[in-house]
The first five atom37 places (N, CA, C, CB, O) and aatype in JSON, in Angstrom:
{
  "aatype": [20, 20, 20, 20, 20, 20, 20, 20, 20, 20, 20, 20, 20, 20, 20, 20, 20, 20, 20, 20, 20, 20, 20, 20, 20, 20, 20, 20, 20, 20, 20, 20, 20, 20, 20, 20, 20, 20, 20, 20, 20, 20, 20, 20, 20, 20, 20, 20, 20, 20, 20, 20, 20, 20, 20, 20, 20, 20, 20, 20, 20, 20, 20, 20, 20, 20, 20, 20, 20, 20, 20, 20, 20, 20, 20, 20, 20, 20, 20, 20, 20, 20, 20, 20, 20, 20, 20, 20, 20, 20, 20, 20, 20, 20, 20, 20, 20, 20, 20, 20, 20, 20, 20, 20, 20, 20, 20, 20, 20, 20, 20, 20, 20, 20, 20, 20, 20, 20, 20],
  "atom_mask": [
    [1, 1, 1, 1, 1],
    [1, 1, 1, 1, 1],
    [1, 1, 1, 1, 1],
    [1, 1, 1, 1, 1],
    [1, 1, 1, 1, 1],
    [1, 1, 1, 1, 1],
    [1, 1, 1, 1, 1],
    [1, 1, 1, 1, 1],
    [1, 1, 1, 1, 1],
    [1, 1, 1, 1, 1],
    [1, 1, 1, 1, 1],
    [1, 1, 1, 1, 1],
    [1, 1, 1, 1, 1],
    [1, 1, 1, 1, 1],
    [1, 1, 1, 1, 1],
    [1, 1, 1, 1, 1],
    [1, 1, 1, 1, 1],
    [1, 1, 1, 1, 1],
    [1, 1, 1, 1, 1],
    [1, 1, 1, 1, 1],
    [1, 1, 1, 1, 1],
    [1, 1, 1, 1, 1],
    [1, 1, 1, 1, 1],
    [1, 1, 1, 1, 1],
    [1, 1, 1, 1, 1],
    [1, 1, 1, 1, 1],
    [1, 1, 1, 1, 1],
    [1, 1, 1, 1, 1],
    [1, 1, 1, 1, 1],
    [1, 1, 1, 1, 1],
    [1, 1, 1, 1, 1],
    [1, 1, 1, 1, 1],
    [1, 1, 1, 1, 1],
    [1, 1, 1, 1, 1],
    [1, 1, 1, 1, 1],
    [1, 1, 1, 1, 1],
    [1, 1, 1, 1, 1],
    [1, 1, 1, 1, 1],
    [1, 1, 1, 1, 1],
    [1, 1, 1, 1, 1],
    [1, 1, 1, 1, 1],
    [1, 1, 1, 1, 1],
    [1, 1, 1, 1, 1],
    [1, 1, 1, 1, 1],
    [1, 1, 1, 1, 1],
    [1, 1, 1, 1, 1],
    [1, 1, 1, 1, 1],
    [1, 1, 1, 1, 1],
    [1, 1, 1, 1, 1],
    [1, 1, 1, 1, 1],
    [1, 1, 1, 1, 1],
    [1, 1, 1, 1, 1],
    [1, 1, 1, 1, 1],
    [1, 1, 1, 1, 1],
    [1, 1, 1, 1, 1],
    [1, 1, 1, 1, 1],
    [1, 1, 1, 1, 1],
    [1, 1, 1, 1, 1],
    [1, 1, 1, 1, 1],
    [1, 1, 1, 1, 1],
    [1, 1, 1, 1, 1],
    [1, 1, 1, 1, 1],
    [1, 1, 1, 1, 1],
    [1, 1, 1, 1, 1],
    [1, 1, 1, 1, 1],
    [1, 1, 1, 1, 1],
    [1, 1, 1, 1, 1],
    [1, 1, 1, 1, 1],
    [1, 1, 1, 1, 1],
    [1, 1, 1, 1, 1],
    [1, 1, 1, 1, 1],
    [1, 1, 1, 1, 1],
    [1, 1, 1, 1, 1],
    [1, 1, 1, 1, 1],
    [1, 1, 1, 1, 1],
    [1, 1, 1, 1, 1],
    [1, 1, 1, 1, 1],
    [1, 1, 1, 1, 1],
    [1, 1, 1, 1, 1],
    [1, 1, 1, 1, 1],
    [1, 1, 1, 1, 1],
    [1, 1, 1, 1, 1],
    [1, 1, 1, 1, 1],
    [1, 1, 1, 1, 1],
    [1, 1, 1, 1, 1],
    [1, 1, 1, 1, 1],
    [1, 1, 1, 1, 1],
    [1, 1, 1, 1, 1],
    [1, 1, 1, 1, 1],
    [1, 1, 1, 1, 1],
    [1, 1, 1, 1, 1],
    [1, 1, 1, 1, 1],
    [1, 1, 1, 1, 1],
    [1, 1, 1, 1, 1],
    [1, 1, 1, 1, 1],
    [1, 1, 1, 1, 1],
    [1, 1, 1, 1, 1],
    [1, 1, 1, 1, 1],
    [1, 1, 1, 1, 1],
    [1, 1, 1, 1, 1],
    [1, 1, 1, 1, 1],
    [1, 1, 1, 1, 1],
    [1, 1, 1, 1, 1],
    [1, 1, 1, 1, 1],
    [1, 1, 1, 1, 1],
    [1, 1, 1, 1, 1],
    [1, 1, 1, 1, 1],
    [1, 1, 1, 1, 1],
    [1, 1, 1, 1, 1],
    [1, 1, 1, 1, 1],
    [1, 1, 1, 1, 1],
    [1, 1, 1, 1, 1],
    [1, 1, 1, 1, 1],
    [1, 1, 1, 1, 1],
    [1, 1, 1, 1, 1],
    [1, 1, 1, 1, 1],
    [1, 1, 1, 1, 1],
    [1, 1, 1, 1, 1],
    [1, 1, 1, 1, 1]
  ],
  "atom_positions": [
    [[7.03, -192.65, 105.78], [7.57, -192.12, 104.58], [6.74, -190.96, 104.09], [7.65, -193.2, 103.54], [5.81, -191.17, 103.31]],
    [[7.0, -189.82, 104.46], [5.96, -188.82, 104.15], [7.23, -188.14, 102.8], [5.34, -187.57, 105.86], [8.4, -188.45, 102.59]],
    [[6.32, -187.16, 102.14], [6.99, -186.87, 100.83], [6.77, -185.01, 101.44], [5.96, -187.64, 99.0], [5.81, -184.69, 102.14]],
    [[7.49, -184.35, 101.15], [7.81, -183.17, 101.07], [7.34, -182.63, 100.23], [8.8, -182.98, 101.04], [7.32, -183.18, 99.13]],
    [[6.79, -181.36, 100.4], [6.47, -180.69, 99.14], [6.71, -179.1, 99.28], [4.93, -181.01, 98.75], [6.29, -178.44, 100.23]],
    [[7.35, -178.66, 98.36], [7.82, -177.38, 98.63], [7.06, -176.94, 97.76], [9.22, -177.02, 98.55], [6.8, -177.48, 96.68]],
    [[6.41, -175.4, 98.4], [5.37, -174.47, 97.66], [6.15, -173.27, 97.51], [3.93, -174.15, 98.47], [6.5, -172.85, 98.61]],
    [[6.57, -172.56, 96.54], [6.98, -170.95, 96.44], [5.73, -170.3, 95.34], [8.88, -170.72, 95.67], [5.25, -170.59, 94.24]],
    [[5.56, -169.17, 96.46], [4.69, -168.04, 95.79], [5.28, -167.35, 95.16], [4.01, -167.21, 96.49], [6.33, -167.12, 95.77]],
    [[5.26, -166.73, 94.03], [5.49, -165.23, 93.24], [4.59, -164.19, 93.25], [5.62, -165.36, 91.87], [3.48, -164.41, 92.77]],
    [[4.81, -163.19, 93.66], [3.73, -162.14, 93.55], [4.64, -161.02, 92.83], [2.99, -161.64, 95.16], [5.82, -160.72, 93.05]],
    [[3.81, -160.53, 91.95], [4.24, -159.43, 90.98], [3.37, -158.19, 91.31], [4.05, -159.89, 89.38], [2.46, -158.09, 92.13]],
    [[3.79, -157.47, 90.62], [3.48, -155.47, 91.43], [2.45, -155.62, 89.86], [5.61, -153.49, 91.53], [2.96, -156.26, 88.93]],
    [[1.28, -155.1, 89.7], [0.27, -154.56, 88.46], [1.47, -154.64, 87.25], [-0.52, -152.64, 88.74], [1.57, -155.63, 86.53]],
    [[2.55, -153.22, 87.08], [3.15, -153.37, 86.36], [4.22, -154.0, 85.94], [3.14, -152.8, 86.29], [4.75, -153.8, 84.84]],
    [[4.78, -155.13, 87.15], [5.92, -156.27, 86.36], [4.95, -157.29, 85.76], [7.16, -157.2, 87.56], [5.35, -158.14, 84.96]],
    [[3.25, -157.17, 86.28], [2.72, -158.74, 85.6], [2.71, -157.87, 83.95], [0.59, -159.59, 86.39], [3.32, -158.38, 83.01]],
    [[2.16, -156.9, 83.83], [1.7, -156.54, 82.52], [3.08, -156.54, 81.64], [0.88, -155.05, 82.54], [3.01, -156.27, 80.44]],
    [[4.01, -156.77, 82.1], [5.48, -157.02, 81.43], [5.66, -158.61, 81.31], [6.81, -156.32, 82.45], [6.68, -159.0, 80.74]],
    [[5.01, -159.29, 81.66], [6.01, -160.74, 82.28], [4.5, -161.18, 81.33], [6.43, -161.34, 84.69], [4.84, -161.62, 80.23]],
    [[3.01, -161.15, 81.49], [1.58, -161.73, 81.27], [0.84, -161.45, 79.78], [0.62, -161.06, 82.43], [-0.32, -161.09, 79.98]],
    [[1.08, -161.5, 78.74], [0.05, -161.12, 77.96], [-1.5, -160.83, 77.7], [0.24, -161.6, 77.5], [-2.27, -161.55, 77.07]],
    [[-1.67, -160.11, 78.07], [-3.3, -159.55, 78.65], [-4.01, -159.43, 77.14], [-3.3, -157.62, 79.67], [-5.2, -159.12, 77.02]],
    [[-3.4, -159.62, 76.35], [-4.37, -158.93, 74.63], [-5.14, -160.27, 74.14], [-2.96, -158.29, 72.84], [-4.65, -161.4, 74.03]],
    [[-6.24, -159.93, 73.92], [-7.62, -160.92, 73.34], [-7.2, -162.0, 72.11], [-8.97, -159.78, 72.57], [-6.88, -161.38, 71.1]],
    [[-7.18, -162.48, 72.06], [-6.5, -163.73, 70.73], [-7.5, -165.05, 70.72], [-4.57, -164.5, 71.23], [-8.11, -165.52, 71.68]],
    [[-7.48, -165.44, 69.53], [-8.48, -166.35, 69.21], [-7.72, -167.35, 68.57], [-9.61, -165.81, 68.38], [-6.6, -167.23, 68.09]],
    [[-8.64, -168.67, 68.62], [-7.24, -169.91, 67.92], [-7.98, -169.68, 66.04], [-7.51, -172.58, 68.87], [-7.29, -169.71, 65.02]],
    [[-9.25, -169.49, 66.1], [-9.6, -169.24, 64.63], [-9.72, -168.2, 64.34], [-10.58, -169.7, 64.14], [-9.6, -167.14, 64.95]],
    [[-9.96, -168.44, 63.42], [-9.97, -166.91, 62.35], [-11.74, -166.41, 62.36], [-9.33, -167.42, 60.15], [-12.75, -167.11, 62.25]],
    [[-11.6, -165.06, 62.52], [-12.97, -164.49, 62.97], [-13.67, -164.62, 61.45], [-12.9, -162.7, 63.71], [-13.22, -164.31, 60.34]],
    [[-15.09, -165.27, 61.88], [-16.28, -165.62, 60.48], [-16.93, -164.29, 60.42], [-17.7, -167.02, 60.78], [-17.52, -163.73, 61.34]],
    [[-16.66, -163.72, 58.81], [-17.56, -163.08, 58.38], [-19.02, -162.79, 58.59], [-17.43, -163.35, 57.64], [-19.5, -163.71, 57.92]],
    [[-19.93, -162.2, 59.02], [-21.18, -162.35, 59.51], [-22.01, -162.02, 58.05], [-21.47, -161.3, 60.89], [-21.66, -160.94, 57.57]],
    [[-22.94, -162.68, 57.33], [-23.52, -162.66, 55.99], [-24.67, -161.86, 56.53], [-23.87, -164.17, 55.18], [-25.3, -162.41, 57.42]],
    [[-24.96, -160.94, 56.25], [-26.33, -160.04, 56.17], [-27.23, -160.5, 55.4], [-26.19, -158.7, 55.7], [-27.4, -160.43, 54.19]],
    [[-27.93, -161.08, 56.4], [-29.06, -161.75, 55.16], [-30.39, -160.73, 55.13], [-29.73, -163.61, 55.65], [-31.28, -160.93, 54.31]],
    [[-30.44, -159.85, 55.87], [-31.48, -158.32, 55.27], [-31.85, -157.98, 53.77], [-30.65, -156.87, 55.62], [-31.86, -156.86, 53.26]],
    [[-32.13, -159.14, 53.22], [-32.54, -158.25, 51.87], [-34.23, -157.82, 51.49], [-32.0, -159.21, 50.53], [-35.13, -158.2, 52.24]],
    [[-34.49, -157.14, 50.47], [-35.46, -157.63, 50.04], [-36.17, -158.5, 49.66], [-35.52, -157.4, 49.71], [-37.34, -158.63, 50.01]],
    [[-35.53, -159.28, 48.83], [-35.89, -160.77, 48.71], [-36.16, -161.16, 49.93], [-34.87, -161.69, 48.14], [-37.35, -161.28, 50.19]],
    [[-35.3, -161.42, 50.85], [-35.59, -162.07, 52.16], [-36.69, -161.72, 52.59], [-34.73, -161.86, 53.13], [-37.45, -162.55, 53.06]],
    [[-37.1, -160.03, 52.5], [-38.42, -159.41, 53.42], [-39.66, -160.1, 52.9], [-38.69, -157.61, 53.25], [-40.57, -160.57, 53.59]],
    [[-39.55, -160.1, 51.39], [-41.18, -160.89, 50.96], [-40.89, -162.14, 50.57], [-42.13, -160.23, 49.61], [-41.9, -162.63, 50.08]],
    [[-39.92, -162.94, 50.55], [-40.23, -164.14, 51.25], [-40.81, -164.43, 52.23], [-39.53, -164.6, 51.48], [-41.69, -165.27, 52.03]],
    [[-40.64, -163.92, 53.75], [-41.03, -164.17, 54.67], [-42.61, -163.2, 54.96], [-39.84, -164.04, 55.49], [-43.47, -163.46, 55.8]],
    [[-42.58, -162.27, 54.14], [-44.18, -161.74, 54.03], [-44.93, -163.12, 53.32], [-44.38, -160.09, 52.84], [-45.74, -163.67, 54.05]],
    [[-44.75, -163.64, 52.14], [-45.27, -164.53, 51.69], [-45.85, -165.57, 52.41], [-44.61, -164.83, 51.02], [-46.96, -166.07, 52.21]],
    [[-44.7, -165.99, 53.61], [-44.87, -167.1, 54.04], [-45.73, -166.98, 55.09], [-43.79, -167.67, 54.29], [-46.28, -168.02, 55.46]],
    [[-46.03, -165.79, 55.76], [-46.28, -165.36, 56.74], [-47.42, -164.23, 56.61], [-45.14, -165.06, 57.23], [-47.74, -163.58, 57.61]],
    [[-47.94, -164.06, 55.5], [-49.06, -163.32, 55.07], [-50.5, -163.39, 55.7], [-49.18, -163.64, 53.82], [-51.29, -162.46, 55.85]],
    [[-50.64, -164.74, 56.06], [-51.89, -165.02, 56.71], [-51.99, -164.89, 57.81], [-52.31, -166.01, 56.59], [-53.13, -164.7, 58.25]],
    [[-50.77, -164.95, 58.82], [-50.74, -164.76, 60.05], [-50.58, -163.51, 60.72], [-49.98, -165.44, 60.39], [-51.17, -163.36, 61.79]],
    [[-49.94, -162.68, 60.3], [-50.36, -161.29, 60.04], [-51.6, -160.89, 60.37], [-50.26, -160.98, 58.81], [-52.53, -161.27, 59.67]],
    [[-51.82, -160.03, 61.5], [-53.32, -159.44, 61.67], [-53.44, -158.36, 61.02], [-53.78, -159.11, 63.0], [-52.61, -157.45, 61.06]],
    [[-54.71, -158.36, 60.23], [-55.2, -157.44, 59.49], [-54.88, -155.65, 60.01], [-56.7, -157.9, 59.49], [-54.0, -154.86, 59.67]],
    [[-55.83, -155.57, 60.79], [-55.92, -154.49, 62.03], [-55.12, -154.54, 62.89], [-56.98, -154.48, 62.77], [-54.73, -155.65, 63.25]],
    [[-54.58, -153.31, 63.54], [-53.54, -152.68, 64.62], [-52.37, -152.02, 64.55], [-53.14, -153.46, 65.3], [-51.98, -152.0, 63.38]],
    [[-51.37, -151.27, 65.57], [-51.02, -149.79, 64.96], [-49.72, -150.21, 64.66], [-51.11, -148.32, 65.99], [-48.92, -149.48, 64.08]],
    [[-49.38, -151.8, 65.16], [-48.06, -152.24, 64.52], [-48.33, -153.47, 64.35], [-46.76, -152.06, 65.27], [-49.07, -154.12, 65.09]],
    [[-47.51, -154.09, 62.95], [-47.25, -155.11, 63.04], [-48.1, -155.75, 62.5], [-46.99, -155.39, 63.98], [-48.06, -156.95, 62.74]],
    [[-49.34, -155.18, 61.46], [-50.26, -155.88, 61.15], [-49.99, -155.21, 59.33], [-51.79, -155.62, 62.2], [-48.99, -154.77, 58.77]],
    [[-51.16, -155.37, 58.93], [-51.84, -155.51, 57.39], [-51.95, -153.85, 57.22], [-53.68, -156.53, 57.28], [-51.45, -153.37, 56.2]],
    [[-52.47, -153.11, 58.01], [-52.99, -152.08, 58.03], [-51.78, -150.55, 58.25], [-54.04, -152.4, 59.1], [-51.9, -149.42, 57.78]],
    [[-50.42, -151.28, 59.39], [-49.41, -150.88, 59.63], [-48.65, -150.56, 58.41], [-48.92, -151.64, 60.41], [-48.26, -149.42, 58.15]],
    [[-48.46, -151.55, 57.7], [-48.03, -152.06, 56.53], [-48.25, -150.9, 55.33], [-48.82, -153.41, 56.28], [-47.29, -150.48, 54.69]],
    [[-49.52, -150.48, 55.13], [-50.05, -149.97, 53.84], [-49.86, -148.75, 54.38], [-51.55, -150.37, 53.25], [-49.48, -147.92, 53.55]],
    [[-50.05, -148.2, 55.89], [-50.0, -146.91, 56.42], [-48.52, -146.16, 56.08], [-50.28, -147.03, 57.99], [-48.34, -144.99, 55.77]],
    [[-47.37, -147.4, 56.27], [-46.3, -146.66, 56.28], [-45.77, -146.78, 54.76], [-45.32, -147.13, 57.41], [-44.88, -146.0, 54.45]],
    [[-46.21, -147.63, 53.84], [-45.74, -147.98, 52.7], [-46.55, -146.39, 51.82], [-46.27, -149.82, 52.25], [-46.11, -145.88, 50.79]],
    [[-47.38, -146.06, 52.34], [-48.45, -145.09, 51.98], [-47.86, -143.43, 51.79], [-49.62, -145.2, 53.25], [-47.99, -142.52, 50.97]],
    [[-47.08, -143.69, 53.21], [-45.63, -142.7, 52.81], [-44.74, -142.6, 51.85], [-44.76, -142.8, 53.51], [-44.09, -141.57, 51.65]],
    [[-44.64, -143.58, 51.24], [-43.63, -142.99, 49.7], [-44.59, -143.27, 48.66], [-41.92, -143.98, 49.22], [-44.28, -142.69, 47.63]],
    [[-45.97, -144.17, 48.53], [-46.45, -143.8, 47.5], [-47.34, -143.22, 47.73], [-46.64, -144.51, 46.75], [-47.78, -143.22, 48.88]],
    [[-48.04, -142.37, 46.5], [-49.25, -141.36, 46.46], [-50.12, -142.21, 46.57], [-49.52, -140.43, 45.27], [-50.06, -143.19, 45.82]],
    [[-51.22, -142.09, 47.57], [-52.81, -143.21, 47.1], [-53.62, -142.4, 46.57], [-53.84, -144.0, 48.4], [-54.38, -142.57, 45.61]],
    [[-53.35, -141.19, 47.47], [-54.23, -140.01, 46.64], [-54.28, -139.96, 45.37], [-53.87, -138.75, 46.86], [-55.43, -140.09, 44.96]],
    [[-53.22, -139.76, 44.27], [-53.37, -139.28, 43.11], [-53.5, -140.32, 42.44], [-52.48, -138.48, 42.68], [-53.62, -140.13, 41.22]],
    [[-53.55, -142.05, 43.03], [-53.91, -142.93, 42.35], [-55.18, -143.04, 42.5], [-53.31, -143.91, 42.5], [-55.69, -143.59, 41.53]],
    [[-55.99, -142.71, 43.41], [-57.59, -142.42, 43.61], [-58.15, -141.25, 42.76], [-57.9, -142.02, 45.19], [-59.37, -141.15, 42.82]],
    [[-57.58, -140.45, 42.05], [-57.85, -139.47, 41.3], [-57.8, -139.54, 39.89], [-57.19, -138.63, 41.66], [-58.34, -138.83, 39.04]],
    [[-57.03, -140.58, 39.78], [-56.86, -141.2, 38.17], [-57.49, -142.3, 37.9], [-55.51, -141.58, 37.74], [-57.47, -142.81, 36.79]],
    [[-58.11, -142.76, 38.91], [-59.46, -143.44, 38.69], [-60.58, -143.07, 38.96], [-59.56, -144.38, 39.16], [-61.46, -143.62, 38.3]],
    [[-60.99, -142.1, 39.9], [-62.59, -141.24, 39.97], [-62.73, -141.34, 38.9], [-62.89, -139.69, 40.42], [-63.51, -142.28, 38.76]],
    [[-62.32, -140.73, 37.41], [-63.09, -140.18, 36.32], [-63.62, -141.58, 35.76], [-62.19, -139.2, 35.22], [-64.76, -141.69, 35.32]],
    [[-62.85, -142.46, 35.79], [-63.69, -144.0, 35.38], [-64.29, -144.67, 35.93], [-63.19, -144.92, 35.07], [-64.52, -145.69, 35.29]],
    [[-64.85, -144.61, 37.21], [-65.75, -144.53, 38.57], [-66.94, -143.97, 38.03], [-65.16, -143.56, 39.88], [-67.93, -144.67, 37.82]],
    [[-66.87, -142.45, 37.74], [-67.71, -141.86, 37.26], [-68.54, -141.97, 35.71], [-67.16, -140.94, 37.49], [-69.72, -141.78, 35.4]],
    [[-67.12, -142.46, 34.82], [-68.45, -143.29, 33.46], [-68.89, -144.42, 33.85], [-67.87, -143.8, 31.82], [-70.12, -144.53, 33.76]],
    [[-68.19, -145.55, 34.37], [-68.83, -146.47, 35.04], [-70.18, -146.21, 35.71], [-68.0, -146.85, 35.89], [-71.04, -146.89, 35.16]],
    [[-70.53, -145.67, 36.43], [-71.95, -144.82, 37.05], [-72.62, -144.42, 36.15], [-71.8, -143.58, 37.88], [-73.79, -144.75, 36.36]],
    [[-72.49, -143.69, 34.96], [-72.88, -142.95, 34.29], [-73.48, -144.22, 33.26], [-71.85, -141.84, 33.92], [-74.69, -144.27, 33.03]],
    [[-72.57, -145.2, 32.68], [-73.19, -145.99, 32.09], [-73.88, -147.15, 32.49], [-72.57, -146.19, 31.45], [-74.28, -147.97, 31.67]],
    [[-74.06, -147.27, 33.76], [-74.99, -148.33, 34.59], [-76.0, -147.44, 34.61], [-74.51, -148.93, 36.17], [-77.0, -148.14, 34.48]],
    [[-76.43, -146.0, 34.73], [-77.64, -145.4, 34.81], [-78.33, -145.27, 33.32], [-77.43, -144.05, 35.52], [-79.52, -145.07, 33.11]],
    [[-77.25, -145.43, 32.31], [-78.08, -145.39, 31.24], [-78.95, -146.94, 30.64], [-77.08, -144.79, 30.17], [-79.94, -147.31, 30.0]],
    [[-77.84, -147.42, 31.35], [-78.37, -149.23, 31.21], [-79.55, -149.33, 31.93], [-77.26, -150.53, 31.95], [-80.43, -150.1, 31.55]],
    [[-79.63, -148.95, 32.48], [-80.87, -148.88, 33.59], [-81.88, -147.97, 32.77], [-80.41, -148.09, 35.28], [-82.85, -148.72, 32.74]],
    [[-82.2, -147.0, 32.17], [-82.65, -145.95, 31.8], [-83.35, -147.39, 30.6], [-81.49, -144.42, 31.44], [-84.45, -147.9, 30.79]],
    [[-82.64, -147.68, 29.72], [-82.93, -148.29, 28.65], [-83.34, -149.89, 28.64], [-81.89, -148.01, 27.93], [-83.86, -150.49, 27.71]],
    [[-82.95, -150.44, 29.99], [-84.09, -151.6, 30.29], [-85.53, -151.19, 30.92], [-83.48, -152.63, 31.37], [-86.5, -151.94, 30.96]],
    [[-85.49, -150.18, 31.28], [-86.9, -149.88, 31.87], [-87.54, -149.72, 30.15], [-87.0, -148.15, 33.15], [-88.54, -150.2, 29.62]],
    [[-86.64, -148.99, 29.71], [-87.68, -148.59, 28.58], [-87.81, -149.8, 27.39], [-87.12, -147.08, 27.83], [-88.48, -149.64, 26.36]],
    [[-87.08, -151.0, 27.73], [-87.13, -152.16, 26.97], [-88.46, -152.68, 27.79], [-85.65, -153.14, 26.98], [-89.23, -153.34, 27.09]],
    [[-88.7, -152.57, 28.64], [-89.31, -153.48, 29.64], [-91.2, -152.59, 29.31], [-88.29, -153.26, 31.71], [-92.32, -153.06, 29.5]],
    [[-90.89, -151.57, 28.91], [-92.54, -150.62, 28.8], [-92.78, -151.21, 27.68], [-92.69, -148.7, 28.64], [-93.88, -151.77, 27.63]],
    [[-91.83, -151.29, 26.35], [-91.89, -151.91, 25.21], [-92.5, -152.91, 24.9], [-91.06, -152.11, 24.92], [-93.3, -152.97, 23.97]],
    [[-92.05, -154.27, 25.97], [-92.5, -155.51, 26.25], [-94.1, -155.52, 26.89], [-91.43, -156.11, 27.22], [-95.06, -156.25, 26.64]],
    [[-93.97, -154.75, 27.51], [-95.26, -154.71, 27.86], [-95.82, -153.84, 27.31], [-95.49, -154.63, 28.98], [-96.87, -153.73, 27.95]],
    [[-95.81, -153.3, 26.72], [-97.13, -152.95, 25.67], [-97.03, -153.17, 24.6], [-97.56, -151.75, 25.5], [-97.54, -152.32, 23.87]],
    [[-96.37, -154.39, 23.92], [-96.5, -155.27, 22.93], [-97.55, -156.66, 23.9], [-94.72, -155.71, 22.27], [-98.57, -157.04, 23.33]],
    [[-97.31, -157.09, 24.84], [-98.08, -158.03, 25.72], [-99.38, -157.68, 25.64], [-97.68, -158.03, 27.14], [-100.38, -158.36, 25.4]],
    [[-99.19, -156.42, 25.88], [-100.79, -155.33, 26.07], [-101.71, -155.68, 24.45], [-100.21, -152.92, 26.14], [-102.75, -156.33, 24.4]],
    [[-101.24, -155.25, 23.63], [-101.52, -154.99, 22.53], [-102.29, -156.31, 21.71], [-100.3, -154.49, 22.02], [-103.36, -156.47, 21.14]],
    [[-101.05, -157.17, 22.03], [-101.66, -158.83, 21.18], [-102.65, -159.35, 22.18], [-100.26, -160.34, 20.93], [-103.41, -160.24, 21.79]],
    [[-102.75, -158.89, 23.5], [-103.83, -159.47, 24.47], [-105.29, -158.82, 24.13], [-103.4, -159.1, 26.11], [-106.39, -159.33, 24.34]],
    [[-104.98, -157.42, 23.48], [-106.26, -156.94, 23.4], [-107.26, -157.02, 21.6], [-105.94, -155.32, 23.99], [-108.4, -156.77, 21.21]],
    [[-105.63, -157.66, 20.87], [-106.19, -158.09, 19.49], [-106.93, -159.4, 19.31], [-105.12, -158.15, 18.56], [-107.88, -159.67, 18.58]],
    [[-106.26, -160.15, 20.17], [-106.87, -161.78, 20.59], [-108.7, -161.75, 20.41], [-106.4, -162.21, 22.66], [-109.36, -162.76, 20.64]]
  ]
}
């Protein structure tokens, strides 16, 4: 008892399949929005979290990278210039402090001097 089986081929020419086949891309769902999560917030969050691990030194990707290129939109220069002049009283009034403990200190000692030699 053998069973028969009949096979027929179809072969189509390029342009009867592209008539007869739907070749165009289709999806059963509906395409998901992709959320850009690039924000700022996002960037120093993850600086925060990740601050320590960060190497200080090197020409990318570190601490130093960081301030080099951030250094480009702000001035450091003219923020170093608006502080020299208070750098400079600062200096100015540690040398006078200095100037006027020495001369507290001659004071002291020659009041020391003085009651040692009235004794």
């Amino acid at each position: 008892m053998a069973n028969e089986i009949n096979i027929h081929k179809t072969v189509l020419k390029k342009d009867e399949f592209d008539k007869v086949v739907d070749t165009s891309f289709t999806t059963f769902i509906d395409p998901i929005a992709e959320v850009n999560t690039d924000t700022v917030e996002e960037l120093f969050r993850l600086y925060s979290k990740l601050y320590y691990e960060i190497p200080i030194e090197g020409t990318t990707q570190s601490h130093t990278h960081l301030v080099q290129e951030s250094s480009k939109l702000v001035n450091l220069e003219k923020d170093l210039t608006d502080v020299q002049p208070l750098l400079d009283e600062i200096s100015e009034l540690r040398e006078r402090l200095l100037v006027i403990n020495q001369e507290m200190i001659e004071i002291q000692t020659q009041a020391i001097t003085d009651a040692a030699n009235n004794v």
